[in-house]
Residue frames relative to the residue before (quaternion, step in Angstrom):
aa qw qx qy qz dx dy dz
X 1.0000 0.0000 0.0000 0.0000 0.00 0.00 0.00
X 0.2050 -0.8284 0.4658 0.2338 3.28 -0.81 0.80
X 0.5623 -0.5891 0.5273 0.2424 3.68 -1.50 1.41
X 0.7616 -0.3050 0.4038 0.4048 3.31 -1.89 -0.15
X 0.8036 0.4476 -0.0810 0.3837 3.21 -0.99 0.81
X 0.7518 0.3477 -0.0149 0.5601 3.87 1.61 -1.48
X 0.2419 -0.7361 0.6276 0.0761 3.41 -1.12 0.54
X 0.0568 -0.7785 0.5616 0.2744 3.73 -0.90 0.38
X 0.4640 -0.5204 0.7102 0.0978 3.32 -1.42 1.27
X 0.2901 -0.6330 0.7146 0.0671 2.87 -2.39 1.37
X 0.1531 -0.8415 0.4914 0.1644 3.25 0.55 0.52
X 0.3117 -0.8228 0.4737 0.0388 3.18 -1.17 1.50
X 0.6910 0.3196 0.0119 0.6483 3.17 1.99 -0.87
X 0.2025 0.6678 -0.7121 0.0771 3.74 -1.19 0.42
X 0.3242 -0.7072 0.6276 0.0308 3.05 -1.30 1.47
X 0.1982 -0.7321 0.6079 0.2348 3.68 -1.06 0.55
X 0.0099 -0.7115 0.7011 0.0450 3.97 -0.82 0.63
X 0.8804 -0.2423 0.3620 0.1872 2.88 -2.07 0.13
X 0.6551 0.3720 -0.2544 0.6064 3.63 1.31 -0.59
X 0.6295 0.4953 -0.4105 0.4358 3.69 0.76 -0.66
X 0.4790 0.6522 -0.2668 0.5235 3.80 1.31 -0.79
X 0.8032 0.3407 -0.1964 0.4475 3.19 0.34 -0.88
X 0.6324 0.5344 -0.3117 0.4662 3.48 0.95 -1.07
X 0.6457 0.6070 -0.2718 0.3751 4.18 1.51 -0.62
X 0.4709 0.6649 -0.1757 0.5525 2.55 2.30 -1.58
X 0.0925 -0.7413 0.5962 0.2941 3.48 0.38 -1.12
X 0.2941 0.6619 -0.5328 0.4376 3.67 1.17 1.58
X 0.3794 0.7607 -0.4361 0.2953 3.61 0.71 0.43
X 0.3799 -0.5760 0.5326 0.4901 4.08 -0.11 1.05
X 0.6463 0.4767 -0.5529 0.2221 3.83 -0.02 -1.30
X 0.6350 0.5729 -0.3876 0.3439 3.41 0.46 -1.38
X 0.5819 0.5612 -0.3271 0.4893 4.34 0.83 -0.95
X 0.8031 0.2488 -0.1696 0.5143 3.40 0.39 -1.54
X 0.6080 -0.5754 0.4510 0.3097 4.31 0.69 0.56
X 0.5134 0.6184 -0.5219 0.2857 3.49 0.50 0.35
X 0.8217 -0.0185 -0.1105 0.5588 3.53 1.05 -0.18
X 0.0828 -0.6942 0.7148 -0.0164 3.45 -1.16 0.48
X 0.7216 -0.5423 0.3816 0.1991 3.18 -1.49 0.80
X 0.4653 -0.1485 -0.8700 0.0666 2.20 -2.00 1.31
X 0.0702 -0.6206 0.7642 0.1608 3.55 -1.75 0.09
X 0.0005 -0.7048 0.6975 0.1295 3.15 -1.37 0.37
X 0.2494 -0.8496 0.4616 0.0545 3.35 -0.64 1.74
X 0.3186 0.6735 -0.5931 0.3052 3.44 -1.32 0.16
X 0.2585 0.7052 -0.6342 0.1836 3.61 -0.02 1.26
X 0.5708 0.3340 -0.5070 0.5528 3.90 0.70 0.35
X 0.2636 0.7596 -0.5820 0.1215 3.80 -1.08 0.67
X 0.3647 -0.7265 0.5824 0.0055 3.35 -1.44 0.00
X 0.4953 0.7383 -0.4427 0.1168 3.52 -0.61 0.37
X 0.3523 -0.5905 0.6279 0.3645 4.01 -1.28 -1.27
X 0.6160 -0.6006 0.5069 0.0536 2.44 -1.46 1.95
X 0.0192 -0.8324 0.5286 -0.1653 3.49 -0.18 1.59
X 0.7717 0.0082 -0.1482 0.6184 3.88 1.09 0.41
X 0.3511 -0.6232 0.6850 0.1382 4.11 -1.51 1.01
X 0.3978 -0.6230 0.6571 0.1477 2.73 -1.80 0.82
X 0.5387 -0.5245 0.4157 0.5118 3.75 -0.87 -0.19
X 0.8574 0.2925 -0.3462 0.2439 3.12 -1.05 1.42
X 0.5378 0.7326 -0.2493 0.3345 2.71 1.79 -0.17
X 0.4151 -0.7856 0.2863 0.3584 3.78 -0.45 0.02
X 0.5158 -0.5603 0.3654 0.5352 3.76 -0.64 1.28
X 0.7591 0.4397 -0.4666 0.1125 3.50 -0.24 -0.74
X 0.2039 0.8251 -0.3400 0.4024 3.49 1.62 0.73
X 0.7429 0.4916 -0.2042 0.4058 3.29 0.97 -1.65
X 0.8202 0.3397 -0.1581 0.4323 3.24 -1.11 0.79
X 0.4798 0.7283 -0.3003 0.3864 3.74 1.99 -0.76
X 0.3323 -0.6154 0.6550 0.2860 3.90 -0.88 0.73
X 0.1326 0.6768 -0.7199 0.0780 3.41 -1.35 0.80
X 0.3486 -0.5480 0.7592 0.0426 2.20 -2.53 0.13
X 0.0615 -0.8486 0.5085 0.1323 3.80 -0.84 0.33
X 0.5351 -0.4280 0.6369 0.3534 3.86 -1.57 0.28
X 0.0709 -0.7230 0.6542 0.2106 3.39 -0.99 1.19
X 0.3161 0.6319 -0.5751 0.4124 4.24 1.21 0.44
X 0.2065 0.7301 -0.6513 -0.0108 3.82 -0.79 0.24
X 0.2983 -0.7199 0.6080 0.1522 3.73 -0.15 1.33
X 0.6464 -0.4658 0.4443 0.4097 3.54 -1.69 0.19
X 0.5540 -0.6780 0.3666 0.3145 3.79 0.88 -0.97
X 0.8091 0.1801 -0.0407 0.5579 3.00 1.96 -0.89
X 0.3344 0.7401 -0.3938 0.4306 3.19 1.17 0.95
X 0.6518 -0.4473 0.3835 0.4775 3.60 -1.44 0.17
X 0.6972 0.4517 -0.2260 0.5087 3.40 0.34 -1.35
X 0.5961 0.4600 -0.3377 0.5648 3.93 0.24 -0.06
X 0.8544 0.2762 -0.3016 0.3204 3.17 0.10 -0.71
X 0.5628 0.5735 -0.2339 0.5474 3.41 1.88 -0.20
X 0.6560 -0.5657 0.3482 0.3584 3.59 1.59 -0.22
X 0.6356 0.6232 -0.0871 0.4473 2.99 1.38 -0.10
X 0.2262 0.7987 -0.4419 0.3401 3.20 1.88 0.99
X 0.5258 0.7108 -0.3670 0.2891 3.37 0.53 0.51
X 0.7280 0.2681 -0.0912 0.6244 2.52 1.93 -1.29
X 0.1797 0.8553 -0.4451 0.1952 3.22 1.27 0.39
X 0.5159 -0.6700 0.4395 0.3030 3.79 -0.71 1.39
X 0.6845 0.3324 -0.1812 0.6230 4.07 1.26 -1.11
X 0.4008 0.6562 -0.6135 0.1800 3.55 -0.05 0.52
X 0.2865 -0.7821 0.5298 0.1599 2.64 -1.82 -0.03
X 0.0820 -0.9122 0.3759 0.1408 3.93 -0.11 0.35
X 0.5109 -0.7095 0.3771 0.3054 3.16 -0.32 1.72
X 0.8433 0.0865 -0.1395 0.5118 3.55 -1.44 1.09
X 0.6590 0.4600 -0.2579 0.5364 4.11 0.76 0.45
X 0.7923 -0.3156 0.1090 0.5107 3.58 0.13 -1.34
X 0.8016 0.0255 -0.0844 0.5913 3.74 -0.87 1.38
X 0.7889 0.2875 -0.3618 0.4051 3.39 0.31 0.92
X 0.7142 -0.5448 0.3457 0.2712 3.81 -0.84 0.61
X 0.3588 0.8217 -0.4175 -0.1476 4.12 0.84 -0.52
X 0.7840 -0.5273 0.1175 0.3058 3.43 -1.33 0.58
X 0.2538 0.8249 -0.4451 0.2386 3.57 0.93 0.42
X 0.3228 0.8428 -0.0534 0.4274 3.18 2.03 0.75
X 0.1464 -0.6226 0.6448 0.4185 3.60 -1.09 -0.64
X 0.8844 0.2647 -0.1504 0.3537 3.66 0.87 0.10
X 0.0311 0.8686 -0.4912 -0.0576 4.18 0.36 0.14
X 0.3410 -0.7438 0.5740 0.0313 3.02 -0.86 1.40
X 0.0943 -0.8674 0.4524 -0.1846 3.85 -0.03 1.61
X 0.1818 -0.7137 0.5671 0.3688 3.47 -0.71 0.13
X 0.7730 -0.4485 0.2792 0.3513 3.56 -1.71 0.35
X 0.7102 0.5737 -0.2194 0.3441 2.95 1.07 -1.31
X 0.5174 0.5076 -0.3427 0.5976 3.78 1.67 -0.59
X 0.8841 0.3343 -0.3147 0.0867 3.18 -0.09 0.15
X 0.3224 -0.8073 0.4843 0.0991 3.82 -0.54 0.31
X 0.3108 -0.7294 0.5201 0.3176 3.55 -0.78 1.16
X 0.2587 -0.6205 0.6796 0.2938 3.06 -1.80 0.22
X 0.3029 -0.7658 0.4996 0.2686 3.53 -1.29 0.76
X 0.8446 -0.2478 0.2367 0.4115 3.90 -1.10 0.16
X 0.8815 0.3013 -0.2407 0.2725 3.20 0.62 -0.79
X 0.3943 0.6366 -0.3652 0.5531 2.78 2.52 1.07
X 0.2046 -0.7476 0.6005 0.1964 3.83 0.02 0.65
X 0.7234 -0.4871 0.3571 0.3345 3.62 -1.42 0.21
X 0.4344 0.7132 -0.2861 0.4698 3.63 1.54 -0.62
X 0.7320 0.3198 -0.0886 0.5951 3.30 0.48 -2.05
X 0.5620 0.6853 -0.3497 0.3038 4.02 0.85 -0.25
X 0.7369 0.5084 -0.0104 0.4455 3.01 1.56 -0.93
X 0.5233 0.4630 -0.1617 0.6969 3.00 2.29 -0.55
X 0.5034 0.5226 -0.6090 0.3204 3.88 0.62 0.14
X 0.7521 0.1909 -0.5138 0.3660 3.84 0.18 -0.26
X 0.6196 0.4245 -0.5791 0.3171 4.01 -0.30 0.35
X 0.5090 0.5345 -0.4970 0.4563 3.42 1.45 -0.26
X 0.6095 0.4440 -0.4444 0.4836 3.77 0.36 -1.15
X 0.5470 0.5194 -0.4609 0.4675 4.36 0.28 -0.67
X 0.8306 0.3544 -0.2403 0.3561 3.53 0.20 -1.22
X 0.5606 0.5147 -0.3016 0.5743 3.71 1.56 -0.47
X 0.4871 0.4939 -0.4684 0.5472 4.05 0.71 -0.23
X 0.7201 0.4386 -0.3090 0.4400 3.94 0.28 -1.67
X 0.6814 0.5037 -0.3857 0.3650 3.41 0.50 -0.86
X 0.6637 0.5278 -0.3135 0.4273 3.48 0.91 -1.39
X 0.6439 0.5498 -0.3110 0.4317 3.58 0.90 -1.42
X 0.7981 0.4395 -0.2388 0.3360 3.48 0.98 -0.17
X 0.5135 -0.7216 0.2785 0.3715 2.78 1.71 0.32
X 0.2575 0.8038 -0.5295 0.0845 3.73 1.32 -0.05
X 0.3453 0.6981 -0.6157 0.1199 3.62 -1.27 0.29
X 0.8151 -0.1717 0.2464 0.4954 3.71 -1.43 -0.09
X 0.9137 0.0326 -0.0630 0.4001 3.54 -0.89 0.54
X 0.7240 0.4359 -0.3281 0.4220 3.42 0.90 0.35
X 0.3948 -0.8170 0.4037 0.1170 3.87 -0.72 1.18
X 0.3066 -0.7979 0.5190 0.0076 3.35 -0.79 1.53
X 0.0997 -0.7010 0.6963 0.1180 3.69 -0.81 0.78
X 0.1933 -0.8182 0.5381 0.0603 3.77 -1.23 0.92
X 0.0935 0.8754 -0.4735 -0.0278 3.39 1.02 0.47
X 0.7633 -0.0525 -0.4141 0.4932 3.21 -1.34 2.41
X 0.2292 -0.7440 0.6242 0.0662 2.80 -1.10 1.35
X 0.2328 0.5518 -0.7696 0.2217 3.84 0.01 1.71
X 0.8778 -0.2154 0.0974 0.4167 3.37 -1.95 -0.39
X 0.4652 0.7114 -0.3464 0.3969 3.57 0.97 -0.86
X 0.7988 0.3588 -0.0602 0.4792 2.63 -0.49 -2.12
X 0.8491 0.3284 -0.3142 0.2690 3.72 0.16 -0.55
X 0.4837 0.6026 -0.2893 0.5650 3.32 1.82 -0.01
X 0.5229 0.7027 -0.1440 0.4606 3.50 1.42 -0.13
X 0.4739 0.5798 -0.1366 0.6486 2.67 1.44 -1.70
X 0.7740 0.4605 -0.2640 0.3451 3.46 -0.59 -1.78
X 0.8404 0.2323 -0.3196 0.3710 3.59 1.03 -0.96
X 0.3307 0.7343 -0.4650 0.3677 3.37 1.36 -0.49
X 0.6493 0.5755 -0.2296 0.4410 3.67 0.74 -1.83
X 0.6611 0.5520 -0.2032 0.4657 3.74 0.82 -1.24
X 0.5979 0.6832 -0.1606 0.3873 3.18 1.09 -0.71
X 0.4062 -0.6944 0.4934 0.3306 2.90 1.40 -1.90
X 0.7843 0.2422 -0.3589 0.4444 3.23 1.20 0.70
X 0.7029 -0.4413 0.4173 0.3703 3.26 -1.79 0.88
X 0.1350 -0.7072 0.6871 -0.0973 3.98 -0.81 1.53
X 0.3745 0.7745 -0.5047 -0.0721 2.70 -1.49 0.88
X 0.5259 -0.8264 0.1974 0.0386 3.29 -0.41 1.15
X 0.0046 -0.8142 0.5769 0.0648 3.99 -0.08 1.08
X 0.2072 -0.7597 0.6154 0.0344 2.66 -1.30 1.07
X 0.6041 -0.3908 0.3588 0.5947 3.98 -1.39 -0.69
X 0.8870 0.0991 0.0176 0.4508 3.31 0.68 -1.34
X 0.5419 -0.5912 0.3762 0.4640 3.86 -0.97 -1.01
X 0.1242 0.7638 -0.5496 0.3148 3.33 1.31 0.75
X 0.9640 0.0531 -0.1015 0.2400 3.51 -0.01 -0.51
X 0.1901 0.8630 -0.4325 0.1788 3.24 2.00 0.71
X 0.8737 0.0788 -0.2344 0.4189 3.52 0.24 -0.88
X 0.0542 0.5172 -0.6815 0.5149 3.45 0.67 2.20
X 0.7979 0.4561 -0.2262 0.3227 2.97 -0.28 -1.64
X 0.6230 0.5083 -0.3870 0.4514 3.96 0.88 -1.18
X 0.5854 0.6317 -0.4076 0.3035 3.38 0.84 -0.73
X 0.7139 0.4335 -0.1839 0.5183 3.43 1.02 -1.56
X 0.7102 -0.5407 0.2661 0.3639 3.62 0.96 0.97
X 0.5215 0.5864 -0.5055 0.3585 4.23 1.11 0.55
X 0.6087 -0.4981 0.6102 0.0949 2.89 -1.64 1.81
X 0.8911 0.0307 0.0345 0.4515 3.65 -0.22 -0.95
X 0.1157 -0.7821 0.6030 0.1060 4.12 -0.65 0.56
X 0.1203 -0.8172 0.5597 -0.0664 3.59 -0.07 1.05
X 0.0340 -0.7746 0.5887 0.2288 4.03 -0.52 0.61
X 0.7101 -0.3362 0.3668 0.4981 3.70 -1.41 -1.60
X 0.6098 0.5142 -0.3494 0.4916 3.50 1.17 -0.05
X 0.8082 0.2949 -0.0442 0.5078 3.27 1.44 -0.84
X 0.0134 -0.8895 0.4562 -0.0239 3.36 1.10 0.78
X 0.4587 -0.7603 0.3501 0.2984 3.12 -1.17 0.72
X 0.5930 -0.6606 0.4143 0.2005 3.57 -1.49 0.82
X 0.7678 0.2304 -0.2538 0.5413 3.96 -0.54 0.71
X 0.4268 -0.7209 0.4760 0.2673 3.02 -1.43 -1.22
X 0.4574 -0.7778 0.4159 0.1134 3.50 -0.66 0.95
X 0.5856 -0.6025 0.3869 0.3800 3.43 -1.45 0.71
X 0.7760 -0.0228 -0.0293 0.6296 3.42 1.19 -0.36
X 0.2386 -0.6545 0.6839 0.2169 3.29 -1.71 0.22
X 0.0114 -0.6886 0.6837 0.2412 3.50 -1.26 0.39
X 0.3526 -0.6904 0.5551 0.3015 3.48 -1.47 0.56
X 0.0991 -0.8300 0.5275 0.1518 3.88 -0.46 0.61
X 0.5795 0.5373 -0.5048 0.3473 3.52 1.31 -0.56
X 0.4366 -0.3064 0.7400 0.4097 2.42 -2.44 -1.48
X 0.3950 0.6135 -0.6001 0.3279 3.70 0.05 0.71
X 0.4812 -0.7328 0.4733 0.0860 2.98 -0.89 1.08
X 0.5434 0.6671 -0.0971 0.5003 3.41 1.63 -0.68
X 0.6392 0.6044 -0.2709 0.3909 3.37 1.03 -1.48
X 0.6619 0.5211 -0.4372 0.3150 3.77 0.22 -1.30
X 0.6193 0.5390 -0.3836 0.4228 3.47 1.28 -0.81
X 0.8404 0.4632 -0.1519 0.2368 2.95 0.33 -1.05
X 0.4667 0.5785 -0.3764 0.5530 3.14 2.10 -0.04
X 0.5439 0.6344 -0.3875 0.3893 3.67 1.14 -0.71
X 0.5291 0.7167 -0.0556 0.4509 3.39 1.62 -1.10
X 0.7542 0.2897 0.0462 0.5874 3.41 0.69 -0.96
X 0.7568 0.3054 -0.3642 0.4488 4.11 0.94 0.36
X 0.6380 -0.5117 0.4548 0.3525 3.22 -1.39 0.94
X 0.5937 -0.4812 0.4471 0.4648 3.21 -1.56 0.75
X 0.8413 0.2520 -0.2144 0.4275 3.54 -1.91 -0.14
X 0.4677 0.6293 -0.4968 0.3721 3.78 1.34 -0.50
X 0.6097 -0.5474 0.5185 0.2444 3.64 -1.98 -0.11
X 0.1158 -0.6992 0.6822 0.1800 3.59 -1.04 0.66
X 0.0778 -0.7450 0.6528 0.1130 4.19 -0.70 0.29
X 0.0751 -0.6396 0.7619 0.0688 4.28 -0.67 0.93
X 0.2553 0.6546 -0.7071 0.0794 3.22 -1.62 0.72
X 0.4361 0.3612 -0.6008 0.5642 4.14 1.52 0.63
X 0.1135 -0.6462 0.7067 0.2649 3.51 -1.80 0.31
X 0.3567 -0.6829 0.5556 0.3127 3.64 -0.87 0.72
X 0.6337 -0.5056 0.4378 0.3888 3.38 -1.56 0.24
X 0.7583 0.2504 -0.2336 0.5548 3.87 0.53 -0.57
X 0.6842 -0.4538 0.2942 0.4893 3.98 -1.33 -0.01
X 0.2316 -0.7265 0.6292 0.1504 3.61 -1.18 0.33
X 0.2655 -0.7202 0.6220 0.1550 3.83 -0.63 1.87
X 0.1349 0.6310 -0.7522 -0.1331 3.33 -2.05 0.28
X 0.4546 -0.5644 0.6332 0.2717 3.50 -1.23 0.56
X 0.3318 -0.7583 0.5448 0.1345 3.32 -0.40 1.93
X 0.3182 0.6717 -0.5381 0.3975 4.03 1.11 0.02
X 0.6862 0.4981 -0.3628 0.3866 3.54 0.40 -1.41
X 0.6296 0.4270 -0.4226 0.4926 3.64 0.73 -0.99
X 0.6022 0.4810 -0.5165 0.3731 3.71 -0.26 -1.03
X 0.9249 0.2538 -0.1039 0.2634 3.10 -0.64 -1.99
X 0.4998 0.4999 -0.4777 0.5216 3.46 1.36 0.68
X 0.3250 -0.5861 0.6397 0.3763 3.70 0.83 -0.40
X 0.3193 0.7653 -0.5577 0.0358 4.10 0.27 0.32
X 0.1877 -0.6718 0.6835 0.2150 3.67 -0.91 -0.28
X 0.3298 -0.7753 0.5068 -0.1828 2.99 -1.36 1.72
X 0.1325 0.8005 -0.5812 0.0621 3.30 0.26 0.98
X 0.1499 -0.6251 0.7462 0.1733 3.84 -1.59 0.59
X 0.0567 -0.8102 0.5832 0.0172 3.32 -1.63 0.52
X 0.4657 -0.7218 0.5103 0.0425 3.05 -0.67 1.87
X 0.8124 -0.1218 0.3709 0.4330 3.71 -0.67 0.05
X 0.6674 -0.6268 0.3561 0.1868 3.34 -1.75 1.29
X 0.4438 0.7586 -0.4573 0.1358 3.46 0.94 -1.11
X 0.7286 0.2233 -0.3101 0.5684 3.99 0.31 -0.45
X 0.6581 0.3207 -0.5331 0.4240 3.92 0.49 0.58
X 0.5510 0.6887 -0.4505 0.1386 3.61 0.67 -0.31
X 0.6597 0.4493 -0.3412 0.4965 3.53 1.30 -0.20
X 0.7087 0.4277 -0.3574 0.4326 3.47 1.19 -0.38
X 0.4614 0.6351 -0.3327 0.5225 3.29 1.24 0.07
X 0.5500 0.4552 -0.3211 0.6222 4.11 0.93 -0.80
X 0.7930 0.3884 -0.3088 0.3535 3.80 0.11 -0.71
X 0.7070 0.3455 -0.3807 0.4856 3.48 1.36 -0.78
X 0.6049 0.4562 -0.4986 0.4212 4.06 1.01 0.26
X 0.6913 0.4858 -0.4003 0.3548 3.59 0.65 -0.55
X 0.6857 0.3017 -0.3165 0.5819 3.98 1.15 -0.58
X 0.5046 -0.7215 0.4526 0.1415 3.80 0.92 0.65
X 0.3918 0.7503 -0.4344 0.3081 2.95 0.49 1.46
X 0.5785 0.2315 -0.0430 0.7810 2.41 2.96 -0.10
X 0.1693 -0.7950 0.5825 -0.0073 3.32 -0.11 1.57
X 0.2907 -0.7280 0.6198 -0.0363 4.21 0.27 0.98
X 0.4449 0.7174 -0.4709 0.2562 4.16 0.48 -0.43
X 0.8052 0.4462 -0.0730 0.3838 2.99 0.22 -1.74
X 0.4979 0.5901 -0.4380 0.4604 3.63 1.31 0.10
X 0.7190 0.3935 -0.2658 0.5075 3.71 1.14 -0.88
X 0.0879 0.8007 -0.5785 -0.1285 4.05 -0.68 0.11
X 0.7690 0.2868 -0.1758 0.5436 3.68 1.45 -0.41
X 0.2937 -0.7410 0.5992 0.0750 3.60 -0.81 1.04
X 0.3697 0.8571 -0.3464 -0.0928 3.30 -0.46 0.14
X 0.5131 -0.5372 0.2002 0.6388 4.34 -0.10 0.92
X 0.7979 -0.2328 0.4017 0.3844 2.71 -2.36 -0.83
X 0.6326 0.6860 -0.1748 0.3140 3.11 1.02 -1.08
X 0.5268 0.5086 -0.2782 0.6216 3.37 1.94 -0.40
X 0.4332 0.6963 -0.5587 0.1239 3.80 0.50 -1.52
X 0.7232 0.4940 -0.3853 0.2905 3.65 0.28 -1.29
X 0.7534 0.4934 -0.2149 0.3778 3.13 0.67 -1.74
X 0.4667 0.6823 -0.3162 0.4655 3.84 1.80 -0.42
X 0.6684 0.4420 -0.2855 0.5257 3.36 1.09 -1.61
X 0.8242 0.2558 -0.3839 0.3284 3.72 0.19 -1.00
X 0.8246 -0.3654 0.2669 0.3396 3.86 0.60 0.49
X 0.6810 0.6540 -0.1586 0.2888 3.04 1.68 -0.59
X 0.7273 0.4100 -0.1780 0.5208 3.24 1.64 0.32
X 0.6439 -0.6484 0.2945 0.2797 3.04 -0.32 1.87
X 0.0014 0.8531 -0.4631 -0.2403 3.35 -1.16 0.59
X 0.5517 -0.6907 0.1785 0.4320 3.10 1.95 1.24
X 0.7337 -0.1687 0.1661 0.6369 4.01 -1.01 -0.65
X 0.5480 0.6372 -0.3128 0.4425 3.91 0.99 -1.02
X 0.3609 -0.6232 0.6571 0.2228 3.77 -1.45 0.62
X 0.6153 0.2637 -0.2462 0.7009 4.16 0.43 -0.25
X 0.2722 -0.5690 0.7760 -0.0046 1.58 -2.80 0.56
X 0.1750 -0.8754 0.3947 0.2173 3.44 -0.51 0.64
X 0.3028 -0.8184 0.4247 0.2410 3.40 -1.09 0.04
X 0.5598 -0.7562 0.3328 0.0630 3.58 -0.18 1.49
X 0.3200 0.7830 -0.5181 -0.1268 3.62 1.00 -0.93
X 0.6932 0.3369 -0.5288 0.3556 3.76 0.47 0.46
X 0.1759 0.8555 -0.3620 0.3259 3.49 1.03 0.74
């Protein structure tokens, strides 16, 4: 039932990523540092129609395709009130920590998380608006545009939605990976060059983003940008990750970290709905509720595609 303030959602979509893995795995930093502990019920990429109001909310809600911000700040903090409910010390993060997420036939949301999606988003691309909003933050943090060269290092959903906007943007992407398993994925999402670990890439770039978990990488993006150029982390590996803070000085570099989608999730809806970002081709396998487990532990193919989805009317 939804409270003052919340709306329940039929959820039509539920994406599985790399954190939901982990959170099954019980390999999640949160789980070390005590912020969360089982039960969890995960599912913070989703999709669906608003199918019940809370008191106060407005009718024109009912019946609305959405999407939601799984960041939910307290509301009355510093950081909240400056926009900055993401990093909010009392948050919460839908399907992750202290909140329900949509891994489900139903998610219980507040109003304020959420954002319609119009028609010319299908339920597919609905479910991809928050790794799209992730990959539109990396892109922006990097400054992508006309004449300037992007390295994307791992080509999973991140890194390759990145790509797609970086490209949108207007700049020349390109993308190292371990192997060639996914090069002509990647060409799709708009990379110029496909660069692996045998074949590393040659010069240096206006920026690097890191998408993996490799513990290794942060160096090695430090490694691979033009002086005064940009370095953007947004993979976190499972163990720390050293750099030699020299590299930042005497490159003149700028360092950006990135927390979650929340300030890409609306620019993300505009660059899938006027198709300037086609998101599809990340998903090849749908499957019910009735899969979810075998999804979380790894066991279900996610074909030519880097995700799996989850179906719950299936």
């Amino acid at each position: 039932m939804a409270g003052p303030g919340q709306v329940v959602v039929d959820v039509r979509r539920a994406g599985i990523c790399g954190t939901d893995v982990e959170l099954f795995s019980e390999k999640l930093a949160y789980f070390a540092q005590g912020r969360i502990g089982y039960p969890i019920r995960p599912g913070h990429e989703w999709c669906g129609v608003v199918s019940a109001l809370g008191e106060g909310v407005d009718p024109g809600w009912l019946g609305a395709r959405v999407t939601g911000d799984t960041m939910l700040g307290c509301g009355h903090c510093a950081r909240c009130a400056a926009g900055r409910g993401h990093v909010c010390e009392d948050r919460r993060e839908v399907g992750i920590m202290g909140w329900a997420g949509g891994l489900a036939e139903q998610v219980l949301v507040r109003v304020s998380s959420l954002y319609r999606l119009p028609d010319a988003i299908d339920d597919k691309a609905g479910a991809l608006v928050e790794p799209g909003g992730n990959g539109w933050r990396a892109a922006s943090a990097a400054q992508a545009g006309p004449g300037k060269r992007v390295l994307v290092c791992g080509p999973g959903t991140i890194g390759l939605l990145t790509t797609a906007f970086a490209t949108a943007m207007g700049a020349e992407v390109h993308i190292w990976a371990l192997d060639r398993g996914r090069e002509e994925l990647a060409i799709s999402f708009g990379a110029s060059g496909y660069w692996t670990a045998d074949d590393p890439p040659l010069g240096t770039y206006d920026a690097v983003v890191d998408c993996t978990d490799d513990q290794r990488m942060p160096a090695a993006a430090l490694a691979r940008v033009e002086p005064a150029g940009r370095v953007v982390y947004i993979g976190i590996a499972g163990v720390p990750s050293l750099i030699d803070s020299r590299d930042v000085i005497l490159g003149d570099l700028t360092v950006v970290g990135i927390l979650g989608a929340s300030a890409g999730l609306a620019p993300a809806i505009e660059y899938y709905a006027d198709g300037r970002v086609d998101p599809a081709r990340i998903v090849e396998v749908t499957v019910g509720l009735d899969e979810a487990a075998e999804a979380l532990a790894g066991k279900v193919s996610t074909g030519a595609g880097t995700k799996v989805h989850i179906d719950p009317g299936r």
